[in-house]
N, C-alpha and C positions, 0 to 999 in steps of 0.2 A: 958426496955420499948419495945424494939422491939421481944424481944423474950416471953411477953406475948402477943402481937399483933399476931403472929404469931401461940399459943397456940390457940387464939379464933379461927384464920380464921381455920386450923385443926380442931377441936369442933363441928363449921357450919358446913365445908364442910363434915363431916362423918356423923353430922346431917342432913343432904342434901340425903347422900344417902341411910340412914337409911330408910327416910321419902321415896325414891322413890322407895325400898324393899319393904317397906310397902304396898304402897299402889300396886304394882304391884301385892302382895299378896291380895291383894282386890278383887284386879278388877278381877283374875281368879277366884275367887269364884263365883263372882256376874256373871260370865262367866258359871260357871258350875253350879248356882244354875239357870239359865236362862234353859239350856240345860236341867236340870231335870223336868223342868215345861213344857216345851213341849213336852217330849214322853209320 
């Protein structure tokens, strides 16, 4: 029991940081597609 509990919370929390790679990967775009539209 405890050692699948422990399985999910690992699971989330990589899914955690997956999701905040992500979107960091995002946001720079949206970053860089801004900067091209202005020069």
């Amino acid at each position: 029991m405890n050692k699948k509990l422990i399985e999910l919370q690992v699971k989330l929390w990589l899914y955690g940081i997956n999701n905040i790679f992500n979107s960091n990967i995002q946001f720079k775009g949206l970053i860089k597609d801004g900067e091209n539209k202005n020069e």
